[in-house]
C-alpha positions as CSV (number, residue, x, y, z in Angstrom):
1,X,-86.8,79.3,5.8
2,X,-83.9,78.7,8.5
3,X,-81.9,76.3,5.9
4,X,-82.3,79.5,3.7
5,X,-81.2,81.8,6.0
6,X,-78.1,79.5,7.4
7,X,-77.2,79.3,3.8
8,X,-77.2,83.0,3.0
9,X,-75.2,83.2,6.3
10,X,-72.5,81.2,4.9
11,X,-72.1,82.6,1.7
12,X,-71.9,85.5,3.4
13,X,-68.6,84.7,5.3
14,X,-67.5,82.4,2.2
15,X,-67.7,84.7,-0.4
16,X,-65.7,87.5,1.4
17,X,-62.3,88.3,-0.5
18,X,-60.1,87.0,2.3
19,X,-62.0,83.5,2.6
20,X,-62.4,83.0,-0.9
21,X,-58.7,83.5,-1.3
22,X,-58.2,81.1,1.9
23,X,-60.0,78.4,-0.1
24,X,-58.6,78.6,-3.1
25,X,-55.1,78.9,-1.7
26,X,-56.2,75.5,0.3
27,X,-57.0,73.9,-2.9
28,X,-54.1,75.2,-4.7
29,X,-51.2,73.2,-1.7
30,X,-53.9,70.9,-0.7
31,X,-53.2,69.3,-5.0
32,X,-49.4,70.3,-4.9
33,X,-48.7,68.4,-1.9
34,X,-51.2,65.3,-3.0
35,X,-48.9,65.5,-6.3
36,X,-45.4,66.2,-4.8
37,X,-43.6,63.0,-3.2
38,X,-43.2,62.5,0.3
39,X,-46.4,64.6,1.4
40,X,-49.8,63.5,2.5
41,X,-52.6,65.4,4.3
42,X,-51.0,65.0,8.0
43,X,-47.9,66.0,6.7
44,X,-49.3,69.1,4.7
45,X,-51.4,70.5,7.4
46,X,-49.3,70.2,10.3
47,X,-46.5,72.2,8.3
48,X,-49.0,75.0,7.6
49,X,-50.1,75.2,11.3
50,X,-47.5,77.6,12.1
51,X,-48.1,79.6,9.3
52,X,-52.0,80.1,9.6
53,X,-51.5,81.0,13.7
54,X,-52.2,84.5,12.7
55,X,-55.4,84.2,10.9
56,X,-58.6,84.1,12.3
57,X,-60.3,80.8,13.5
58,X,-62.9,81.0,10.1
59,X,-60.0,81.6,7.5
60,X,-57.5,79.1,9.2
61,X,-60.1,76.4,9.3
62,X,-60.8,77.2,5.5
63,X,-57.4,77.0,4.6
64,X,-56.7,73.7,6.4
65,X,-60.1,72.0,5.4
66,X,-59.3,73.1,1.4
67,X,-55.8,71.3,1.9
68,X,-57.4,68.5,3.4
69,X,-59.9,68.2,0.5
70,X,-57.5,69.1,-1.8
71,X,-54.9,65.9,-1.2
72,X,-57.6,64.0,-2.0
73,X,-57.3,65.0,-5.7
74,X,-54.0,65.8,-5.9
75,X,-53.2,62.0,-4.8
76,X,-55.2,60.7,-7.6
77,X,-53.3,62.6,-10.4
78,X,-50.1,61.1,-9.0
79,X,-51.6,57.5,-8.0
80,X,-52.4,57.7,-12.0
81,X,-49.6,59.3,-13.5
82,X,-46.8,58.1,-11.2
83,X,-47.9,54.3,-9.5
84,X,-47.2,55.1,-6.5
85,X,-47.2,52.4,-4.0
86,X,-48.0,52.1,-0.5
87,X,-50.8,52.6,2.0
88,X,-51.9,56.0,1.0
89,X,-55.8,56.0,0.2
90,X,-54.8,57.1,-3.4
91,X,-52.7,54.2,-3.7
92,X,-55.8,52.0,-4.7
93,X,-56.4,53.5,-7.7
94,X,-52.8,52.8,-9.5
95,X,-54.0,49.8,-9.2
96,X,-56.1,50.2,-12.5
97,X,-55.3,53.9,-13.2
98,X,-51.8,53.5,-14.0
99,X,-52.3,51.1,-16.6
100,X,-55.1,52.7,-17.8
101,X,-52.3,55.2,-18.3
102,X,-50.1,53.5,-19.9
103,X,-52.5,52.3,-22.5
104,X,-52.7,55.9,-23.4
105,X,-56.3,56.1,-21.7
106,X,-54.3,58.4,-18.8
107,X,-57.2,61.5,-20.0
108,X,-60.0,59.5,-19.0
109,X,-58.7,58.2,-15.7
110,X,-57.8,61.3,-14.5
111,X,-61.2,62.5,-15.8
112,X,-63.1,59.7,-14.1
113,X,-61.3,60.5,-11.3
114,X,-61.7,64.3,-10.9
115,X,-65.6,64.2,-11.3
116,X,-65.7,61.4,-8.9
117,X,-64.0,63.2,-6.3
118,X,-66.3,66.4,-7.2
119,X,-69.2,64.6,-7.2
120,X,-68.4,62.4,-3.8
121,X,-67.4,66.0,-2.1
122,X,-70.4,67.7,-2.6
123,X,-72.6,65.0,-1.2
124,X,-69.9,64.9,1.4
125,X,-70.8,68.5,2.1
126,X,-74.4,68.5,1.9
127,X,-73.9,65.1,4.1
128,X,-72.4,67.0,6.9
129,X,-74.6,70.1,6.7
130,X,-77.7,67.6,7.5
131,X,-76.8,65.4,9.9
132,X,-73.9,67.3,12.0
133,X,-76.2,69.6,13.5
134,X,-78.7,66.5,14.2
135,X,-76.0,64.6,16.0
136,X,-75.0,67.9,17.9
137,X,-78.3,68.2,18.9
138,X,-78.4,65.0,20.6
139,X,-75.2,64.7,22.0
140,X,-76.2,68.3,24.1
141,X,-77.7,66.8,27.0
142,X,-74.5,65.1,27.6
143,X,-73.8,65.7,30.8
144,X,-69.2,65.7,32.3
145,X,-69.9,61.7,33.0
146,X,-70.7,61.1,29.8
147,X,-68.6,63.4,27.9
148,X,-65.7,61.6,29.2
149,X,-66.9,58.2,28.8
150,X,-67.7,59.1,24.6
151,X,-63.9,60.3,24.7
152,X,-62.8,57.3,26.2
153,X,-64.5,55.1,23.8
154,X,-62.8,57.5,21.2
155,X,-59.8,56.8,22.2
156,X,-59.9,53.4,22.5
157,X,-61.1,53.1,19.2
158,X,-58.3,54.7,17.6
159,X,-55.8,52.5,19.7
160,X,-57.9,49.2,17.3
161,X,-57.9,50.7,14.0
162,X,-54.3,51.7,14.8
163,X,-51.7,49.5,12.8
164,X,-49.4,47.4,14.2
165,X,-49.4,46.0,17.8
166,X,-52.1,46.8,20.1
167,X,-50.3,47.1,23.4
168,X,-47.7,49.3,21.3
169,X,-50.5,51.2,20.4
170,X,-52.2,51.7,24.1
171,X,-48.7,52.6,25.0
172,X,-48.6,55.3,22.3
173,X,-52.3,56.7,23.9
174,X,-51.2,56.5,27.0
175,X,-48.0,58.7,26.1
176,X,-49.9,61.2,24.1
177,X,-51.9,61.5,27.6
178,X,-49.0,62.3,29.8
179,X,-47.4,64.6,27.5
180,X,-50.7,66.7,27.5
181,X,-50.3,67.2,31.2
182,X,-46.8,68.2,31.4
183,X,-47.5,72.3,32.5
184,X,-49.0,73.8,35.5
185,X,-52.3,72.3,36.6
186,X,-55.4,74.2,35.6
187,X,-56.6,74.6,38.6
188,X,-54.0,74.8,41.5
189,X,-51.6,76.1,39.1
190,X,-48.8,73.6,40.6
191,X,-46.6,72.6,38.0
192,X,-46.8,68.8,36.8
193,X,-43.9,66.7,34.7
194,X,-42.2,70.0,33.4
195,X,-38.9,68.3,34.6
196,X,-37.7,72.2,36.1
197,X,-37.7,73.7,32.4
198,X,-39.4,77.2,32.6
199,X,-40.1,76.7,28.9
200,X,-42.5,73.7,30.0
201,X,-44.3,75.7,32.5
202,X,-46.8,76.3,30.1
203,X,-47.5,72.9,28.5
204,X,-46.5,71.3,25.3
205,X,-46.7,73.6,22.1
206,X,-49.8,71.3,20.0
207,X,-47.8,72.8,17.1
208,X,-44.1,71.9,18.1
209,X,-45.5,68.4,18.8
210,X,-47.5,68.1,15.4
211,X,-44.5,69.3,12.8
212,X,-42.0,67.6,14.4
213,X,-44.4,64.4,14.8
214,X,-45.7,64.6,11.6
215,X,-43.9,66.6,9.1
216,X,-40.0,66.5,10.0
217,X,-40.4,62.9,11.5
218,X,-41.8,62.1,7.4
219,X,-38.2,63.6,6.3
220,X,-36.5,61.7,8.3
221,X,-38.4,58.5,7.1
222,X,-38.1,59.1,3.8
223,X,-34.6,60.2,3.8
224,X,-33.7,57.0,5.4
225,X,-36.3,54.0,3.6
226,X,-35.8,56.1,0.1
227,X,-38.7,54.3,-2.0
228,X,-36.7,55.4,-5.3
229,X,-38.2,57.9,-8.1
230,X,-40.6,55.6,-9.6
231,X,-41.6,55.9,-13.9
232,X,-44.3,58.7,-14.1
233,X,-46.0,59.2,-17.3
234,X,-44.8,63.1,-17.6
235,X,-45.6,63.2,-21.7
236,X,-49.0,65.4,-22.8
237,X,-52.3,63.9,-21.0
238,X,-55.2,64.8,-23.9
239,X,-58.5,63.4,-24.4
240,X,-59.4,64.9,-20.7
241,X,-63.4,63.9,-20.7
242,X,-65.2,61.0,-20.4
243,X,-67.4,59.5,-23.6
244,X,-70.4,57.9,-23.3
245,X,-69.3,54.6,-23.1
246,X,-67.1,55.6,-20.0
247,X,-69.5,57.5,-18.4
248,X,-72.1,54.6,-18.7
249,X,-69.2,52.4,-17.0
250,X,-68.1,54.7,-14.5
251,X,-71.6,56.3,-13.4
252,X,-72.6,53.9,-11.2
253,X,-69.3,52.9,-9.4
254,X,-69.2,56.7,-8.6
255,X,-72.7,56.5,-6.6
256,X,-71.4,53.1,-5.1
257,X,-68.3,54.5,-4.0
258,X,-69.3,58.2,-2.6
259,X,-72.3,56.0,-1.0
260,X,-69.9,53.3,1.0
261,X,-67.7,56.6,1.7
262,X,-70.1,58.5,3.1
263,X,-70.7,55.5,5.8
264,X,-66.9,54.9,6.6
265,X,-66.3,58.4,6.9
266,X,-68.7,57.9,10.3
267,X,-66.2,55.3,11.7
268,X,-62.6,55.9,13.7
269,X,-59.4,55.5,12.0
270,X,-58.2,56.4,8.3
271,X,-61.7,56.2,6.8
272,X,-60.5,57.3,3.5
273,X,-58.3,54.4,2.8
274,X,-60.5,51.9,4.2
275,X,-63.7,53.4,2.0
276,X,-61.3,53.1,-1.3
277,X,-60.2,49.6,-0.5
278,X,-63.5,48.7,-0.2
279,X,-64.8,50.1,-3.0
280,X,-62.7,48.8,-5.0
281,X,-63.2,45.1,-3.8
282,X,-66.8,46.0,-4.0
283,X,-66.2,47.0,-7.4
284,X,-64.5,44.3,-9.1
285,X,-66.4,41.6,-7.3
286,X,-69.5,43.1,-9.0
287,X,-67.3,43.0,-12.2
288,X,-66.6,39.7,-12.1
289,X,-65.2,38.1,-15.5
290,X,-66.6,40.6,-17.3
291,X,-64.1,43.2,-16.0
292,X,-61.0,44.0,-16.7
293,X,-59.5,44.4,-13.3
294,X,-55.7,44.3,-13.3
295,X,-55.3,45.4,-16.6
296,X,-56.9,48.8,-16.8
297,X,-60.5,49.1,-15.6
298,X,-62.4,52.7,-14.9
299,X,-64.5,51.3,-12.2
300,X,-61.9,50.6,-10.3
301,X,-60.8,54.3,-10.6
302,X,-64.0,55.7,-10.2
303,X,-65.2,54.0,-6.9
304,X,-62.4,54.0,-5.0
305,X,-61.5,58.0,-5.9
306,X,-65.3,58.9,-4.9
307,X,-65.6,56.4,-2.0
308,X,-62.1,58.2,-0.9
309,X,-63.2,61.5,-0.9
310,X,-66.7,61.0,0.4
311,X,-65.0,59.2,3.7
312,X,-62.6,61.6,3.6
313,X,-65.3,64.9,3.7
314,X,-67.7,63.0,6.8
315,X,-64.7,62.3,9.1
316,X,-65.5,65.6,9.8
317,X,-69.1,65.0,11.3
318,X,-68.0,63.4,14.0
319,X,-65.1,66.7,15.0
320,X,-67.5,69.2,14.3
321,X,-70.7,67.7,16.0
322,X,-69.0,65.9,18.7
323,X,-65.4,67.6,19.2
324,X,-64.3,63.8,18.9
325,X,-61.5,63.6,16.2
326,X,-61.5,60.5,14.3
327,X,-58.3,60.2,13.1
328,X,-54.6,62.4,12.6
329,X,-55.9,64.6,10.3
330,X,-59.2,65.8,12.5
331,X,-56.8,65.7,15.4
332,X,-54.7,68.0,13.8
333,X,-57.9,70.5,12.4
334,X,-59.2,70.4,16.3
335,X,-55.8,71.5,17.3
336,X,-55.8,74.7,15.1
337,X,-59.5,75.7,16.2
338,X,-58.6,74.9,20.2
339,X,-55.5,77.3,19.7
340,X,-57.8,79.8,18.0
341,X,-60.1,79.6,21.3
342,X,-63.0,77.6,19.3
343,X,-63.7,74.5,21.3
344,X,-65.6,72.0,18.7
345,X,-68.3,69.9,20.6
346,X,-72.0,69.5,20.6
347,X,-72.4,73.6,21.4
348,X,-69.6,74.7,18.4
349,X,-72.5,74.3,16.0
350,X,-74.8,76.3,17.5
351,X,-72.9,79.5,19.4
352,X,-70.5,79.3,16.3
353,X,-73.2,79.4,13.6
354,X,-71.1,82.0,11.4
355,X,-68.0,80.0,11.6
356,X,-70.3,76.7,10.8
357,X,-72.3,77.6,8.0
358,X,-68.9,79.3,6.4
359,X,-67.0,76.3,6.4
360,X,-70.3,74.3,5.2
361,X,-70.1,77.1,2.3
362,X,-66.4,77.1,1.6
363,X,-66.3,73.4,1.7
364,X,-68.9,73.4,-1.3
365,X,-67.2,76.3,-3.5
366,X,-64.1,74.7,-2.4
367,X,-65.3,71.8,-4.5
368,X,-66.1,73.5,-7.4
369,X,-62.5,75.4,-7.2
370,X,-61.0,72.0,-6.9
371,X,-62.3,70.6,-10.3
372,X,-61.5,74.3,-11.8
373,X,-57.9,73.5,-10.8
374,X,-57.6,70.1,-11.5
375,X,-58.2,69.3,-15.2
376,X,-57.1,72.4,-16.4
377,X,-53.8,72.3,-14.7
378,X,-52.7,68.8,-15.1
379,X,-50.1,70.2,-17.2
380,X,-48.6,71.5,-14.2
381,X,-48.7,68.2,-12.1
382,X,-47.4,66.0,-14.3
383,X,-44.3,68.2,-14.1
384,X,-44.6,67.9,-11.1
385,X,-44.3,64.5,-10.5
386,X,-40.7,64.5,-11.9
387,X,-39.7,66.7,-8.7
388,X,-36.8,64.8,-6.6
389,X,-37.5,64.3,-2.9
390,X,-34.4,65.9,-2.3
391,X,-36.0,69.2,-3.5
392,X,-39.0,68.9,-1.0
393,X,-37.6,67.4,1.8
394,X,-35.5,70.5,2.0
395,X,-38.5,73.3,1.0
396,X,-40.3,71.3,4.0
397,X,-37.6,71.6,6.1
398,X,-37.3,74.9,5.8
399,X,-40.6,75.9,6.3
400,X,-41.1,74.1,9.4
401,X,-38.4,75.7,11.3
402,X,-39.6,79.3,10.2
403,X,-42.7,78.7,11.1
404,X,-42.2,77.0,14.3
405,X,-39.9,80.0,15.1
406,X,-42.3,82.5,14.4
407,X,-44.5,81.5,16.5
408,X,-43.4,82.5,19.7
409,X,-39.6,83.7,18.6
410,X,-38.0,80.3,20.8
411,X,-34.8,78.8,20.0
412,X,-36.5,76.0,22.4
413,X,-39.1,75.6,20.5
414,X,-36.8,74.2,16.9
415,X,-35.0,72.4,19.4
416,X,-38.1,70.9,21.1
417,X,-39.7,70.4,17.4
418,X,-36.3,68.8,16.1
419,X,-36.9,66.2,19.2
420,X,-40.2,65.5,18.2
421,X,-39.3,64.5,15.1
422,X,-36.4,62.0,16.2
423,X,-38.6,60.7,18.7
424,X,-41.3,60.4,15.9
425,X,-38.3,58.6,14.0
426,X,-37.6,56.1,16.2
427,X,-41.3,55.3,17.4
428,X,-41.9,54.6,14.2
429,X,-39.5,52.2,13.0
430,X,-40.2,50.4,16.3
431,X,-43.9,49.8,14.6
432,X,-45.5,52.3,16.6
433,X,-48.3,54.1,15.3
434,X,-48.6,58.0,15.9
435,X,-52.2,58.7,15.8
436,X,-53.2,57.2,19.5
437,X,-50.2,59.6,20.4
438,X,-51.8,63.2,19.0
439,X,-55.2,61.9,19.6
440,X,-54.4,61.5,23.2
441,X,-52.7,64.8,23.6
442,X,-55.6,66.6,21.9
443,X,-58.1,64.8,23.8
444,X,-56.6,64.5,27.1
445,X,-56.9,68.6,28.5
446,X,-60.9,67.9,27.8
447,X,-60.9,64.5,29.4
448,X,-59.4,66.3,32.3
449,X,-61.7,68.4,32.6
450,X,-64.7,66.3,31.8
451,X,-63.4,64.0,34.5
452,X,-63.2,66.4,37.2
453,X,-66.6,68.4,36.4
454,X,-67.9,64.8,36.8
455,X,-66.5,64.3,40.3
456,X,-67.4,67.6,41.3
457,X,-70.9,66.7,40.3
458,X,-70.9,64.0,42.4
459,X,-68.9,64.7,45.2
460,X,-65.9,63.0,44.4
461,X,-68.4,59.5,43.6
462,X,-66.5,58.0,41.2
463,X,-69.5,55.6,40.7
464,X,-71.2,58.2,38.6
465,X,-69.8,57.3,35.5
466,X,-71.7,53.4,35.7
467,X,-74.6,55.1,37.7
468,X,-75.9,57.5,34.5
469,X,-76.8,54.7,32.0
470,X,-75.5,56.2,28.8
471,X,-71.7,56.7,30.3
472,X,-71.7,53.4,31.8
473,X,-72.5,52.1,28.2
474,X,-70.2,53.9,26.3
475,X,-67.6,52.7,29.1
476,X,-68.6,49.4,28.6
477,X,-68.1,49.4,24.5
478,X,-64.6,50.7,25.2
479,X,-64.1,47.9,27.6
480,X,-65.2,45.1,25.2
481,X,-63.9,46.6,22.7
482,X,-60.7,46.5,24.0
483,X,-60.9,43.1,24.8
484,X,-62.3,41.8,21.7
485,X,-59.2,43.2,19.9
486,X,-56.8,41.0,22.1
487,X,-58.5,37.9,20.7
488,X,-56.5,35.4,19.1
489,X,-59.2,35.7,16.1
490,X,-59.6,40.0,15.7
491,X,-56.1,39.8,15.9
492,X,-56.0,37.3,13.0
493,X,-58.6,39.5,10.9
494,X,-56.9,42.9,12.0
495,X,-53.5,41.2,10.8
496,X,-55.2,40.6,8.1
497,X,-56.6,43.5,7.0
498,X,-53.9,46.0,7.5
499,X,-51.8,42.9,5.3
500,X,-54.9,43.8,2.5
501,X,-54.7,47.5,2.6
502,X,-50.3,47.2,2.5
């Protein structure tokens, strides 16, 4: 009876005018920027932070989540139709999409794909409405000690399934740290690393930081490494369903993939891209000489796209349940809710329960909208793809300095933003990765404060946090994790891998 209840709660909030318009405008720019060049789902969202500041926290969290699920589908249409390379999770499935495409068989990749990605998101949903509140539950009688020791291990993890080097990559942690500590001191009030700017007085702007990390710092990149327009297929896509030969081949690698993603959507880093890659090993190991791998094979559509969007939907868990973001995208969705006052953690679930149960509801109509917009429209994205970067980078441009002005009417802040991005710029071509950077400047305020309810606890004893048995575990994993990853052999196998996924 309460599962009934929570539901009718959520459809309640969902089905109102406003959120249903919220989701389906989510869907809508969530496809357009999977399908437009230069954009991605860190890019996308942290341009429309600005611009959703004046909803409410339920509406804004719809609208990002739907972008966030929608990439997922727009970045198969163009992974198909366009072979785009790279590390983007979509990127796996050009591998056989695109010739599938070329063979003229472009209708039922796309169609493989969009049912995959339905089917994987709506077990992702129903995934996170079972066991987020279970984990939440648990993780309640966490006491300060070991809420800081569980961010610690977060943060440690995202600084080994960060690319490139690792000490770059502690470096970057470290920074995103320091950064969130530059404005007066919560509780004296004494001002700390504001350099004597009164603009600074009140901290680092999370959205100034995020466009200008990860939207105009994208422009720039692309601007300067141009990756050239690459051959879409643009003519008319028919034959959009799947017969039942196809769906006989496909079926299966569908339940494989949105299986395997539903597992690496639980671990730190991009879970999306290492779910597809997987799958799609996974896939055409199973094949074996019987497949067609390399030349045009649906399985290797079907797995990866699902495994990709079931990662994708139960990175959430670990935000919602735990207020422990995963990876830039969750880092960027915690951001949004902490500036609309909604602190995710083990108590967001259940003082929240409205706001829960409405993105658990808009997340499953969401999908259905999704597949609505898809097929029917791919009219519209393969005319899309023919769209020049020159055309976006400007649109996103432009958006980002409105909206970052908006917000609080600041010169300082474009300037501040513009920084961020040149900053981003050069970090990057220096092989720096960004994520340990936002994840430390989201996490660090609650580590703070974790830290110092902890010593209060204990009377300044900092041998509380190996004295309670579950924070001196969690410290301990971060500690041996961090030293595994300096091995001469994970360093080997991490070189590896990231050379795999490239």
């Amino acid at each position: 009876m309460d599962g009934i209840n929570s539901l009718a709660t959520g459809l309640a909030v969902a089905l109102t005018a406003q959120n249903l318009a919220c989701a389906f405008a989510g869907c809508l720019l969530g496809i357009l920027s999977g399908v437009l060049p230069g954009l991605g789902a860190a890019a996308a969202i942290a341009i429309l932070l600005p611009w959703v500041h004046a909803l409410d926290a339920t509406p804004a969290l719809i609208v990002l989540a739907g972008v966030f699920c929608g990439v997922q589908h727009g970045g198969g249409i163009r992974a198909i139709l366009g072979h785009v390379p790279g590390t983007s999770p979509s990127a796996v499935s050009a591998i056989e999409g695109h010739p599938l495409a070329l063979q003229g068989r472009a209708g039922a990749a796309l169609a493989v794909a969009a049912l995959g990605a339905w089917f994987a998101g709506c077990l992702g949903t129903a995934f996170i409405a079972s066991v987020a509140p279970l984990l939440s539950n648990l993780a309640l009688g966490f006491g300060p000690a070991e809420r800081f020791a569980l961010m610690v291990l977060a943060l440690i993890g995202a600084v080994v399934v960060a690319s490139g080097s690792r000490l770059k990559s502690l470096a970057m942690a470290v920074l995103g740290l320091l950064l969130s500590m530059v404005g007066a001191d919560a509780l004296s009030g004494t001002p700390r690393l504001s350099l004597g700017v009164p603009e600074l007085s009140g901290g680092i702007s999370f959205v100034v930081l995020a466009v200008g990390l990860f939207a105009l710092s994208d422009v720039i990149d692309q601007l300067a490494h141009p990756t050239g327009q690459h051959k879409a297929i643009t003519g008319d896509v028919s034959g959009l369903w799947l017969s039942r030969k196809d769906a006989h081949e496909a079926g299966p690698a569908v339940l494989r993939g949105t299986a395997l993603g539903l597992l690496m959507g639980l671990l730190p880093g991009v879970a999306a891209l290492r779910a597809s890659w997987a799958s799609y090993a996974m896939e055409k190991r199973l094949a074996g000489a019987r497949g067609r791998f390399g030349k045009g094979d649906l399985r290797g559509v079907a797995g990866p796209e699902s495994a990709r969007c079931a990662g994708a939907q139960t990175s959430f868990i670990a935000l919602l349940a735990l207020g422990i973001p995963l990876n830039a995208v969750m880092a960027l969705l915690m951001g949004a809710l902490l500036i609309k006052g909604s602190q995710p953690g083990p108590q967001w679930i259940g003082s929240q329960p409205s706001l829960w149960w409405g993105l658990i509801a808009s997340m499953g109509i969401g999908q259905l909208m999704l597949l609505m917009i898809n097929v029917p429209l791919v009219g519209v994205w393969i005319r899309l793809l023919a769209v020049p970067y020159r055309h976006v980078f400007a649109a996103v441009t432009l958006l980002c300095c409105i909206g970052v002005y908006a917000l609080r009417g600041s010169a300082f802040d474009v300037g501040l933003m513009a920084g961020f991005a040149a900053a981003g710029y050069a970090l990057r071509q220096l092989g720096c990765d960004l994520v340990p950077l936002l994840l430390g400047f989201v996490l660090g305020p609650q580590m703070e404060g974790q830290l110092r309810g902890a010593l209060a606890l204990s009377q300044g004893e900092w041998g509380t946090f190996v004295s309670h048995p579950l924070s001196a575990s969690l410290l301990a994993a971060a500690a041996l994790l961090l030293v595994a990853v300096f091995l001469p052999s994970t360093s080997r196998e991490r070189r590896a891998a990231f050379h795999d996924a490239d």
